[in-house]
C-alpha positions in Angstrom: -0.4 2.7 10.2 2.2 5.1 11.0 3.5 7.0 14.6 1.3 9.8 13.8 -2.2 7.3 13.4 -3.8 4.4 11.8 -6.6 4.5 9.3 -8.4 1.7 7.2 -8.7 2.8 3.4 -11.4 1.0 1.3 -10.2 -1.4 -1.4 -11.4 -1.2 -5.4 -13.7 -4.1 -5.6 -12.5 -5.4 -9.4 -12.5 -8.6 -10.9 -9.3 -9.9 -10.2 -7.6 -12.9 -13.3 -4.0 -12.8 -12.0 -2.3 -11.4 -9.0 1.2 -11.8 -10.0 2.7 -8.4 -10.2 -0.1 -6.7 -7.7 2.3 -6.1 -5.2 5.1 -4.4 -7.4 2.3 -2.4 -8.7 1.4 -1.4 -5.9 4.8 -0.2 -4.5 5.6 1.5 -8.1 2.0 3.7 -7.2 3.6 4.5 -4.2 6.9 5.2 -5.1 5.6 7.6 -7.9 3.4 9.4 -5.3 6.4 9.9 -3.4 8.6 10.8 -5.6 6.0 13.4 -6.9 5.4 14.7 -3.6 9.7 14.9 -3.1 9.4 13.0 0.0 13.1 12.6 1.1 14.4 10.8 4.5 14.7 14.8 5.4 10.9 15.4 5.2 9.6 11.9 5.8 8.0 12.6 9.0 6.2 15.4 7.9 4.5 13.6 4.9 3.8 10.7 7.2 2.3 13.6 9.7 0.0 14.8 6.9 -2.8 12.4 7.1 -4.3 13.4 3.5 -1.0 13.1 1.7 -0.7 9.7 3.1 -4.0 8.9 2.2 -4.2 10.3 -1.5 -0.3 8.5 -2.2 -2.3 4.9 -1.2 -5.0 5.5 -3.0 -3.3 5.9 -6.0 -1.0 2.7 -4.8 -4.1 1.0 -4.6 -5.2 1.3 -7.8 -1.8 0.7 -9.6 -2.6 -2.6 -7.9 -6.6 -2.7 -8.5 -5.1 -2.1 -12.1 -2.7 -5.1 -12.3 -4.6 -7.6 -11.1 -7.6 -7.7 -13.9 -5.0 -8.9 -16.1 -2.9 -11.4 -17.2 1.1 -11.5 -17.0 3.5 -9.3 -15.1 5.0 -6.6 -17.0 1.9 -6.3 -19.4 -0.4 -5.9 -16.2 1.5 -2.8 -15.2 -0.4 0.4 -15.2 0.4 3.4 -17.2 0.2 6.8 -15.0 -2.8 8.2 -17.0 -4.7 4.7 -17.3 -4.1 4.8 -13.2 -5.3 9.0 -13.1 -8.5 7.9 -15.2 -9.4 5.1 -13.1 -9.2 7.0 -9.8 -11.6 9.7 -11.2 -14.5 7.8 -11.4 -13.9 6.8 -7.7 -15.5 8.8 -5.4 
């Protein structure tokens, strides 16, 4: 949901053993993704403008997360970038 629209993205049915740490995993896949595309309080509007940005930086978010929660602990449930890159490939 932003000023610009709303959208519903579909979640990565997985088999979840522990959702501790889902959330932060989440918000790290996001950060990364926004980071990556240098989205700075200057250009923030435009990114949130650019429905496809938005959507590809939450889908990645969302499998940080998707990730996380098929494990057990915190830290040790925490997606590495490629591990995250691989998964999303074989997502249509």
């Amino acid at each position: 949901l932003t000023r610009h629209g709303e959208d519903i993205l579909p979640i990565f049915p997985v088999p979840a053993v522990n959702t501790t740490g889902a959330g932060d995993a989440f918000m790290g896949g996001l950060l990364n993704r926004l980071a990556l595309e240098r989205v700075r309080p200057a250009n923030l509007d435009a990114f949130l403008a650019d429905a496809e940005r938005v959507r590809q930086a939450l889908r990645f978010a969302s499998a940080c997360g998707a990730l996380c929660v098929q494990r057990h602990g915190t830290f040790e449930s925490m997606p590495a970038l490629a591990e995250a890159e691989a998964f999303l490939e074989d997502k249509p």
